[in-house]
ZAKOL-492520 format. One line per field, with one value per residue (C-alpha): residue number from 1; residue in three letters; y, z, x. Coordinates in steps of 0.5 Angstrom, whole numbers, padded with zeros to 4 digits. Layout:
N
num	NUM,...
residuo	ALA,...
north	Y,...
up	Z,...
east	X,...
//
This chain:
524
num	1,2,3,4,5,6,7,8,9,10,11,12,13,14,15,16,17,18,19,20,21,22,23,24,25,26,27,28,29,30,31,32,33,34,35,36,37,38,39,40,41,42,43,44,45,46,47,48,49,50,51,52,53,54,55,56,57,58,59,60,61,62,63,64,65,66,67,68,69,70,71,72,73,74,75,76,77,78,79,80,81,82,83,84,85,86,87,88,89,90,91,92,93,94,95,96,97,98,99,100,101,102,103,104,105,106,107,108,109,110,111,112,113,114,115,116,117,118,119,120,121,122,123,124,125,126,127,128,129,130,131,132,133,134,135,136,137,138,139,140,141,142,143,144,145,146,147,148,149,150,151,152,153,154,155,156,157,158,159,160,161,162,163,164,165,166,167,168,169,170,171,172,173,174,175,176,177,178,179,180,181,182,183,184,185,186,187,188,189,190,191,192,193,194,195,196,197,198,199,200,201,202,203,204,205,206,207,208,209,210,211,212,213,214,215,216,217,218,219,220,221,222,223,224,225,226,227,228,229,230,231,232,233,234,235,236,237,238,239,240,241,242,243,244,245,246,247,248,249,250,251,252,253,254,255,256,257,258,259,260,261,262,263,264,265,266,267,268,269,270,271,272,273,274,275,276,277,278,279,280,281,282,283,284,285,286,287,288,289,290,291,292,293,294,295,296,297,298,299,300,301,302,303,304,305,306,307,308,309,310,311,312,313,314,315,316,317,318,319,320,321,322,323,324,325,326,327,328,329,330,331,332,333,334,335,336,337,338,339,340,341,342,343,344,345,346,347,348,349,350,351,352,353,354,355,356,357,358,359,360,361,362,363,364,365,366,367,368,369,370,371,372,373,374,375,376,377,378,379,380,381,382,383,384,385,386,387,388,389,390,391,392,393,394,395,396,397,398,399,400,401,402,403,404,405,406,407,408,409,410,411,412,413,414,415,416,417,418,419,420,421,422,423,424,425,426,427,428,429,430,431,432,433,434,435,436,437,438,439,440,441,442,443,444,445,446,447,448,449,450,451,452,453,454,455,456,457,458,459,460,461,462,463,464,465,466,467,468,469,470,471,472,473,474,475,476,477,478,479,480,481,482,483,484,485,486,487,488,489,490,491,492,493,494,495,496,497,498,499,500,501,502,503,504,505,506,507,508,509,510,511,512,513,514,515,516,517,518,519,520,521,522,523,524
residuo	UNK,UNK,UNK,UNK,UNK,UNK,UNK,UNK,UNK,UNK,UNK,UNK,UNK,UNK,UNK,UNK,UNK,UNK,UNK,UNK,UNK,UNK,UNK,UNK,UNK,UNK,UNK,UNK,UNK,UNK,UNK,UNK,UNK,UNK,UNK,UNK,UNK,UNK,UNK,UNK,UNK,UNK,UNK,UNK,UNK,UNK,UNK,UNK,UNK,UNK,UNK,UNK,UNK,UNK,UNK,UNK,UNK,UNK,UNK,UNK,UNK,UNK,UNK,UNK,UNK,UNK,UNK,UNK,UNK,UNK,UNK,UNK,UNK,UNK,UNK,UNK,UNK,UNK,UNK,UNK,UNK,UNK,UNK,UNK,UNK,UNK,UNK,UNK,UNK,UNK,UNK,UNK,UNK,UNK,UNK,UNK,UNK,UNK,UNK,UNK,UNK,UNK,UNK,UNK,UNK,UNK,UNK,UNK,UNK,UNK,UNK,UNK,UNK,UNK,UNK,UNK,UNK,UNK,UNK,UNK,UNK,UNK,UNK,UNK,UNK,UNK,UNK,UNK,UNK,UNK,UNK,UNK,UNK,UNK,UNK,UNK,UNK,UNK,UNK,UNK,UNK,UNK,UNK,UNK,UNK,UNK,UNK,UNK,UNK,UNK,UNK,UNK,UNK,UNK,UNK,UNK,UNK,UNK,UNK,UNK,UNK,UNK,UNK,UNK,UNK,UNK,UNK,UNK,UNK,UNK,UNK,UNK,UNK,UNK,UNK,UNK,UNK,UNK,UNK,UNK,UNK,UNK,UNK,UNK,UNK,UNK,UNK,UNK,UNK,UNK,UNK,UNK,UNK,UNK,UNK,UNK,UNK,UNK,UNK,UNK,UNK,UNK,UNK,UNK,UNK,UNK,UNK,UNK,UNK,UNK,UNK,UNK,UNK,UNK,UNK,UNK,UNK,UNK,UNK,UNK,UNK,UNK,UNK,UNK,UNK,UNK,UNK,UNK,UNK,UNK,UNK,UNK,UNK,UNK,UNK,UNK,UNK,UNK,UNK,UNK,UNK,UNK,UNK,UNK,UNK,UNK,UNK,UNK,UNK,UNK,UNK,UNK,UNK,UNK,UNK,UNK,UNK,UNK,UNK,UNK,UNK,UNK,UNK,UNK,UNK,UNK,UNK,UNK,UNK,UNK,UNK,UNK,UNK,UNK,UNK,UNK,UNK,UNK,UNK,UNK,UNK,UNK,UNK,UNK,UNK,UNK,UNK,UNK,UNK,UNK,UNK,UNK,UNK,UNK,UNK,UNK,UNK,UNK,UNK,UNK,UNK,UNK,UNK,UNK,UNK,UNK,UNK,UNK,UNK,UNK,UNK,UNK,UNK,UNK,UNK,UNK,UNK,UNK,UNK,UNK,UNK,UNK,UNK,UNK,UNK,UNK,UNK,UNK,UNK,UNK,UNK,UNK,UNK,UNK,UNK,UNK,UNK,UNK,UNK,UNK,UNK,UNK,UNK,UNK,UNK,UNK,UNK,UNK,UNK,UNK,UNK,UNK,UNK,UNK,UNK,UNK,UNK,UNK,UNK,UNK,UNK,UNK,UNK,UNK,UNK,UNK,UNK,UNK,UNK,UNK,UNK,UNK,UNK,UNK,UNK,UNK,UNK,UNK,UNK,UNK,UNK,UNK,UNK,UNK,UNK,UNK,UNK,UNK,UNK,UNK,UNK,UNK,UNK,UNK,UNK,UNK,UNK,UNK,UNK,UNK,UNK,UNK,UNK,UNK,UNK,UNK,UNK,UNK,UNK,UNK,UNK,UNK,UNK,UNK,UNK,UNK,UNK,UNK,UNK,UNK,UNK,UNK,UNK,UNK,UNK,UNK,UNK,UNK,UNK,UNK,UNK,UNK,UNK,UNK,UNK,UNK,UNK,UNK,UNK,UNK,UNK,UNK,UNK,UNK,UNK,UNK,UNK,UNK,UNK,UNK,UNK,UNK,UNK,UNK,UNK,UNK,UNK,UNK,UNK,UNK,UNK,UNK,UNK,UNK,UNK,UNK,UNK,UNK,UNK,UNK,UNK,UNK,UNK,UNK,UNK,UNK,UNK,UNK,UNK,UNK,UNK,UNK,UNK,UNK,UNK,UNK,UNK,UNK,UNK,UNK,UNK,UNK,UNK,UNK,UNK,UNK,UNK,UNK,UNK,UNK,UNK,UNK,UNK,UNK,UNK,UNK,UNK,UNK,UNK,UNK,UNK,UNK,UNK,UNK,UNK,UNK,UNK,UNK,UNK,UNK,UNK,UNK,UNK,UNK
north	0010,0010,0008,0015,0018,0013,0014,0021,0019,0014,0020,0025,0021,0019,0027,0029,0024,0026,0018,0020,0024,0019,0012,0008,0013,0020,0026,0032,0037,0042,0038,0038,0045,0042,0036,0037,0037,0039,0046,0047,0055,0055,0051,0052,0048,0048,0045,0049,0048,0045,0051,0056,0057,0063,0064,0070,0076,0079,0086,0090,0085,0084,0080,0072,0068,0063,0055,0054,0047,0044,0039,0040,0040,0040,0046,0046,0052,0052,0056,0051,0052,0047,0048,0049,0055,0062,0063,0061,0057,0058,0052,0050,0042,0041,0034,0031,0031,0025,0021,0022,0017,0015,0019,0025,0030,0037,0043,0046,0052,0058,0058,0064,0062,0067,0066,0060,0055,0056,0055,0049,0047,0048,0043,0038,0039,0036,0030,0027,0028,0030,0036,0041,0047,0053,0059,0057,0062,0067,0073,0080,0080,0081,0075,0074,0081,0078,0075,0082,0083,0077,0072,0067,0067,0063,0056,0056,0054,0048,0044,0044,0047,0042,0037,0040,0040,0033,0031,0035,0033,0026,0027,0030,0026,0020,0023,0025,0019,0014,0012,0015,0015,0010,0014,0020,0023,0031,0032,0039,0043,0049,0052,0052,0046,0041,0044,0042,0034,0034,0036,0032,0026,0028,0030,0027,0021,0018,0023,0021,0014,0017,0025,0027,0033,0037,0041,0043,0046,0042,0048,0055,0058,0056,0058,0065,0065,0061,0066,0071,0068,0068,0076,0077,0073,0078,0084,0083,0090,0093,0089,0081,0083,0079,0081,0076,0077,0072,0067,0064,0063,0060,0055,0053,0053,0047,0044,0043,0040,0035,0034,0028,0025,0020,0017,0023,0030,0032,0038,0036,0034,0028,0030,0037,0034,0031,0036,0039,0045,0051,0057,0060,0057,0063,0069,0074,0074,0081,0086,0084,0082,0079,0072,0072,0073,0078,0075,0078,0075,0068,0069,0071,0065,0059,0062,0060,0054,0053,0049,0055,0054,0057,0063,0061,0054,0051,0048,0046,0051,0049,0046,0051,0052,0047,0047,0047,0052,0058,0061,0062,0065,0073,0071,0071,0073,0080,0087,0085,0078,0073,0076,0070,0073,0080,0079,0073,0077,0083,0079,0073,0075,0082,0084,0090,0093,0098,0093,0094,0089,0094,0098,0092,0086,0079,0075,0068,0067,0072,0072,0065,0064,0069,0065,0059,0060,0057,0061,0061,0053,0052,0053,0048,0040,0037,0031,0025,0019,0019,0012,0012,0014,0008,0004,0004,0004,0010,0012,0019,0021,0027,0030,0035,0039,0040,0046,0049,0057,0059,0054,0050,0043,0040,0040,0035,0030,0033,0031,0025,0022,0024,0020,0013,0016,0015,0010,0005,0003,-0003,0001,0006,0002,0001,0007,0013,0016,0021,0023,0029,0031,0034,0041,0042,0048,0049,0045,0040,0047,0051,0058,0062,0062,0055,0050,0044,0044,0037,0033,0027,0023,0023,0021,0016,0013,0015,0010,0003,0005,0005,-0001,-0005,-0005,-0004,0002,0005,0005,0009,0013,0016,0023,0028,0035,0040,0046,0051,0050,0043,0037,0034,0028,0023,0022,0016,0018,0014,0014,0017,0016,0012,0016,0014,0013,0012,0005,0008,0007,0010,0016,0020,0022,0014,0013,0005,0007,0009,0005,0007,0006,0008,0014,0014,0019,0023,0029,0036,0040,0039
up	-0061,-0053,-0048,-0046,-0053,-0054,-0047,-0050,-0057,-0054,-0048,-0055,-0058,-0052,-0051,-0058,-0063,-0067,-0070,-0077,-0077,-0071,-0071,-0078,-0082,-0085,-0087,-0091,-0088,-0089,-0086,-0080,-0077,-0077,-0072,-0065,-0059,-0052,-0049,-0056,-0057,-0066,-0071,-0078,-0082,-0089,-0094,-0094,-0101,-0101,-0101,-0101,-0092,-0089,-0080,-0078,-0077,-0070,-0069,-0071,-0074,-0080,-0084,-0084,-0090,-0093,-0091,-0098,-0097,-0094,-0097,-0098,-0091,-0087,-0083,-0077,-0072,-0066,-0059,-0053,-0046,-0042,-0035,-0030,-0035,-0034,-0041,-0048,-0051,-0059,-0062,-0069,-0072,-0078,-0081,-0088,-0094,-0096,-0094,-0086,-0083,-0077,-0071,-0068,-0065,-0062,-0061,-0055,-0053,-0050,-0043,-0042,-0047,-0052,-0059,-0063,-0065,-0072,-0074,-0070,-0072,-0080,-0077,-0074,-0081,-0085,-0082,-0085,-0077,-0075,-0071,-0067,-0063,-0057,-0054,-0048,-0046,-0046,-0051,-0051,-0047,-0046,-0042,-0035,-0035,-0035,-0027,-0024,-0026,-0028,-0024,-0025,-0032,-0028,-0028,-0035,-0036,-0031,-0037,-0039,-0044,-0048,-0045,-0048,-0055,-0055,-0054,-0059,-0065,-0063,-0064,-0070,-0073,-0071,-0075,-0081,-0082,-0078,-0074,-0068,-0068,-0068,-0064,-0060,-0057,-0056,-0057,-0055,-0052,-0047,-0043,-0046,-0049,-0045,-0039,-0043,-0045,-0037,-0034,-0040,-0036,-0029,-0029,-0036,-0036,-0042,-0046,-0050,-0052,-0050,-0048,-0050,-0046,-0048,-0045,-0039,-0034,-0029,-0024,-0027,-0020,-0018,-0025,-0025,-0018,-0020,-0026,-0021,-0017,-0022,-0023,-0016,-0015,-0021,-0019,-0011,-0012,-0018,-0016,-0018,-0025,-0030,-0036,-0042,-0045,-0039,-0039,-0044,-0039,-0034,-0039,-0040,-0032,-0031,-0038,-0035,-0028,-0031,-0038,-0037,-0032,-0038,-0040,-0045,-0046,-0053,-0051,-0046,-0040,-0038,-0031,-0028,-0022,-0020,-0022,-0016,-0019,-0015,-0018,-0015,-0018,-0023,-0018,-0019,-0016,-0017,-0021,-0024,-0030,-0037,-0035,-0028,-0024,-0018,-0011,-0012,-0019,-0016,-0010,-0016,-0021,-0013,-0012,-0020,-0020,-0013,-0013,-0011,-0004,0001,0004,0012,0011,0006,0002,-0005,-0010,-0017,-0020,-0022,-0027,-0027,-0030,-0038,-0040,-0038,-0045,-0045,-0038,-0040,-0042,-0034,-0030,-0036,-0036,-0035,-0031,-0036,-0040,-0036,-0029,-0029,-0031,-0027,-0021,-0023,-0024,-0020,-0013,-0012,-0017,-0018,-0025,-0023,-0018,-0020,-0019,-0018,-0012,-0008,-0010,-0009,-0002,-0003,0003,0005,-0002,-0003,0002,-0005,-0011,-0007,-0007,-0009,-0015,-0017,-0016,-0022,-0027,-0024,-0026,-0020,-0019,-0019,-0018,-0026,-0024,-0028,-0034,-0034,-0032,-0039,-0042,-0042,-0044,-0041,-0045,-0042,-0045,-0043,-0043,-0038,-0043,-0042,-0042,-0039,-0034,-0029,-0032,-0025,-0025,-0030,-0026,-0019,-0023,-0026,-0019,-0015,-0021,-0019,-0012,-0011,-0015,-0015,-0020,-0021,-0024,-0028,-0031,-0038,-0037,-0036,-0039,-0038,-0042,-0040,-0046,-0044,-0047,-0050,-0049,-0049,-0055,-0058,-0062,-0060,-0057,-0056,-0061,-0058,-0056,-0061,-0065,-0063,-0068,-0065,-0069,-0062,-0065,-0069,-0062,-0058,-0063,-0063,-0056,-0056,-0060,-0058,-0050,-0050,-0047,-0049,-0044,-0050,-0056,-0060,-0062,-0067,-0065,-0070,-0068,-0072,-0075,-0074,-0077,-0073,-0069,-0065,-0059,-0054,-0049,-0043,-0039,-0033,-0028,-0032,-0036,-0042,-0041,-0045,-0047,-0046,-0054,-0059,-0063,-0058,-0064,-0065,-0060,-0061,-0057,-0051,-0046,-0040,-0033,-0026,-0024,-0020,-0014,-0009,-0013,-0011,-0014,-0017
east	0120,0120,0115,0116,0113,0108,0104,0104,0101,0096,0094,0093,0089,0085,0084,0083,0082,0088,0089,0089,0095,0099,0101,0103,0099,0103,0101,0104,0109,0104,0099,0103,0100,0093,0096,0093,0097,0097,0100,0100,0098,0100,0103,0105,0109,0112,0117,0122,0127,0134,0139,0132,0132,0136,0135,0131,0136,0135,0134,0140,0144,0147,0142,0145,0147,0142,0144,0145,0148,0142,0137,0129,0126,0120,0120,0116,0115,0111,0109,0109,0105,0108,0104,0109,0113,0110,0111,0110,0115,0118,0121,0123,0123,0126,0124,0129,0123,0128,0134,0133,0137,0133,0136,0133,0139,0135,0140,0142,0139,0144,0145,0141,0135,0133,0135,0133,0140,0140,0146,0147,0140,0144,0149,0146,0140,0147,0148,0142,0138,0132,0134,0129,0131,0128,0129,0127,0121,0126,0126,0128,0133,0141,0144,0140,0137,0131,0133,0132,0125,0123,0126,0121,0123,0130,0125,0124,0132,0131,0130,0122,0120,0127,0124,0117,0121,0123,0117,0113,0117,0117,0110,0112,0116,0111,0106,0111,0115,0110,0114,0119,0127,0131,0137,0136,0142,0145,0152,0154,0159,0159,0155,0148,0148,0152,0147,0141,0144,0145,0139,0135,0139,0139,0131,0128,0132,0126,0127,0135,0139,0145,0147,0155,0157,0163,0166,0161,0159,0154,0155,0153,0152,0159,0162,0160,0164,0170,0171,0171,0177,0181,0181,0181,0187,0191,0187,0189,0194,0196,0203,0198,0197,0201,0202,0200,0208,0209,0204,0209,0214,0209,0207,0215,0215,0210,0212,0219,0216,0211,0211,0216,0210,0207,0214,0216,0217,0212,0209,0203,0201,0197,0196,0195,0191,0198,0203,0206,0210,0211,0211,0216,0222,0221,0221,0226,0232,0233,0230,0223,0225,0222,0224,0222,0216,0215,0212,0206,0205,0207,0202,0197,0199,0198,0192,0189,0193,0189,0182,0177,0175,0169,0175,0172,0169,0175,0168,0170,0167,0169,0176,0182,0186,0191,0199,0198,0193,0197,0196,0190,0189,0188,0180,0180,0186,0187,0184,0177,0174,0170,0164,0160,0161,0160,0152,0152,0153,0149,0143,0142,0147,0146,0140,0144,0145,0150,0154,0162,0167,0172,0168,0165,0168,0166,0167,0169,0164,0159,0157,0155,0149,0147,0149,0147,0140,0135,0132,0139,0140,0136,0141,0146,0145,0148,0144,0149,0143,0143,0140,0134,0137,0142,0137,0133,0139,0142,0149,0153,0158,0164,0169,0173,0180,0185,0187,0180,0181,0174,0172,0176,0176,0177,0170,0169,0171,0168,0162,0164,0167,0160,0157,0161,0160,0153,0152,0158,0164,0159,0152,0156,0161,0158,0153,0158,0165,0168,0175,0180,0184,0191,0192,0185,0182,0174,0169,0176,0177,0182,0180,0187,0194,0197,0192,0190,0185,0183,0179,0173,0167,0163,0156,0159,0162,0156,0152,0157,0157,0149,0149,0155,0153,0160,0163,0169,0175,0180,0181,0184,0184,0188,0191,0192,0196,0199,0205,0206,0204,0197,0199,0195,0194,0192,0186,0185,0177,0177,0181,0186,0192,0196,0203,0209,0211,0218,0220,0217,0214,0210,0206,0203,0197,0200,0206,0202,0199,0193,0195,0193,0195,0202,0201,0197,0192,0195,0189,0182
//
């Protein structure tokens, strides 16, 4: 158990006299509810058949299937009141009845709290961890609704009421099992997920072992503006749209240019940052054509290709969408902008719930004093100073694709280099990864018809790491794709980039070396 979580014992046995259930001693799972512990309004708990749990079903939804596959476990539910959160905070903690393998992995929450994280709960329950989860003190409310009328709701995604969470089942688990985890790591992806991993790092570094996060976004402000940027750049005029039946076209176009850039042709390019293709090869000689881009359409597709920047002030506001992943661009550049970016805009820049981006759209200058202010700066994680999290041993794993759809993967490295910046090449070398996979799109899944479903076990890496010291400098992935045969792939740690060795299968990871990058960055 770690310091952290045994001053919160010693304090709760000071303060209530709970020793019975706290300790070397252990109480039954139904014996849990009567476990007294601070900022705590109700508890209950019960044994929970093998097979026999089904999730609650959110109003008007189609009612869930039971969680067949899970062995007997220990359900615990509670309503939390930390201090500092103007609400009560449900959580559920799931405890193994047998076979617990000693880790503790909690489940991210949704980037807008909510509902609790049930199936990822299932997944995590599988694997033999004790897993917990929270809705954030965020109930009833569609997306960040909530934001116009109570904004002081925002607070709650700073992160205490998870920090909240882990310590309650760490109590928990003390009590049940008699003693803590051995292992307390989160492995999650996306929005709500990553966020809670990083902001446990950057503002509870007690809380966690290791934190991986994957496909991340540690700016949600700037996320939601940069989503933005790319609608607007197909959106300009009727004339910037570009059709989905010529992203394909694109691709071919950056794939022709810089595929070759590692050593060989294999379909994938290993570094966008330095890949200094122009669009204009593929404008139209004549008539606008199938095969050819107009002058509107190539303005359209620098601008998405171009780091989003302040329009007046030239300051950076999120990575851009860089050569490779064009196939995956209608979900921002198509009829509609990103589902993330409208309520963003309505709720937390404009509190206007009739704001249209068609009739008053979004300045790149005006409008971020707006976004960036201090209510909204809550749901960022962008403190780069993660010194007291490595200092007691911690360990940040980051993971992203230079295929993502969703979010610029610029960004990831941004973070990763304020990271290094602050702290110094000497602190963060065995302490802090991050890992750029060429063609990924968001969460190692494949989100649009052509990107590899990419396959890595990073709980198993986070604990050689944890135990070895030791921390990875490569690795080695498998990319499945439709119609083709997976292969895999060599994945060098930031900033190194795999290279060919010149002979050799480029489906062999043995036939590719990590280097230096050669050449000036064009874009981030």
């Amino acid at each position: 158990m770690g310091r952290a979580a045994g001053l919160f014992l010693v304090a709760l046995v000071a303060e209530y006299g709970c020793s019975q259930n706290v300790g070397t001693t252990t109480t039954s799972c139904e014996g849990l509810a009567s476990l007294v512990l601070p900022n705590t309004a109700s508890v209950s708990a019960q044994t929970v058949a093998a097979g026999a749990f089904t999730p609650p079903s959110p109003p008007g939804s189609t009612a869930p299937k039971p969680f067949g596959d899970l062995a007997s476990f220990c359900r615990v539910t509670a309503t939390l009141k930390p201090t500092s959160v103007p609400s009560d905070v449900k959580i559920e903690v799931w405890l193994p009845i047998q076979g617990w393998n000693g880790d503790f992995q909690p489940a991210g929450s949704g980037f807008w709290g909510g509902n609790l994280p049930f199936g990822r709960m299932h997944e995590i329950a599988r694997t033999g961890a004790v897993t917990a989860g929270t809705s954030l003190g965020v109930e009833g409310f569609a997306g960040p609704s909530f934001a116009i009328e109570h904004a002081e709701l925002l607070n709650n995604l700073g992160n205490v009421p998870f920090h909240a969470m882990v310590e309650y089942a760490k109590a928990v688990m003390q009590a049940y099992y008699g003693r803590g985890p051995s292992f307390t790591f989160m492995d999650e992806c996306g929005g709500g997920g990553s966020r809670d991993g990083l902001a446990e790092v950057q503002r509870f570094p007690g809380d966690f072992d290791a934190v991986s996060a994957v496909g991340f976004t540690n700016y949600g402000t700037h996320h939601g503006v940069a989503q933005m940027w790319v609608w607007q750049a197909t959106h300009k005029t009727p004339a910037h749209y570009i059709p989905p039946s010529k992203y394909p076209l694109i691709r071919q176009a950056a794939l022709d240019a810089c595929d070759a850039d590692d050593g060989v042709k294999d379909g994938l390019i290993e570094d966008p940052t330095r890949c200094s293709y122009d669009p204009s090869v593929l404008q139209c000689k004549g008539v606008e054509g199938p095969t050819c881009l107009t002058g509107p359409q190539v303005e359209a597709v620098r601008t998405i290709y171009s780091t989003p920047v302040n329009t007046r002030t030239r300051e950076y506001i999120y990575g851009s969408m860089p050569p490779g992943g064009e196939l995956g661009w209608e979900a921002m550049a198509g009829p509609m902008p990103y589902p993330y970016a409208v309520p963003f805009y309505r709720n937390l820049v404009f509190k206007d719930p009739k704001w249209d981006y068609k009739t008053r759209p979004v300045n790149f200058d005006s409008d971020m004093d707006r976004v960036d202010s201090p209510q909204n700066s809550v749901i960022n994680g962008l403190d780069s100073d993660i010194s007291r999290f490595i200092d007691r041993g911690g360990k940040l794993f980051m993971m992203g694709g230079w295929g993502e759809h969703t979010l610029g993967p610029g960004n990831n490295v941004y973070y990763y280099e304020s990271i290094v910046q602050k702290l110094g090449a000497e602190k963060t070398k065995d302490s802090v990864r991050l890992f750029m996979v060429p063609a990924m799109d968001h969460c190692l899944g494949a989100e649009y018809a052509t990107a590899p479903t990419v396959n890595f076990d990073v709980p198993s890496a986070l604990k050689q790491w944890k135990a070895t010291g030791k921390a990875p400098d490569q690795l080695v992935v498998t990319m499945s794709e439709k119609g083709k045969p997976d292969r895999r792939r060599l994945v060098c740690a930031f900033p190194q980039v795999a290279s060919h060795k010149g002979t050799g299968d480029p489906t062999d990871p043995g036939n590719f070396v990590c280097k230096s990058p050669q050449g000036k960055r064009v874009r981030l």
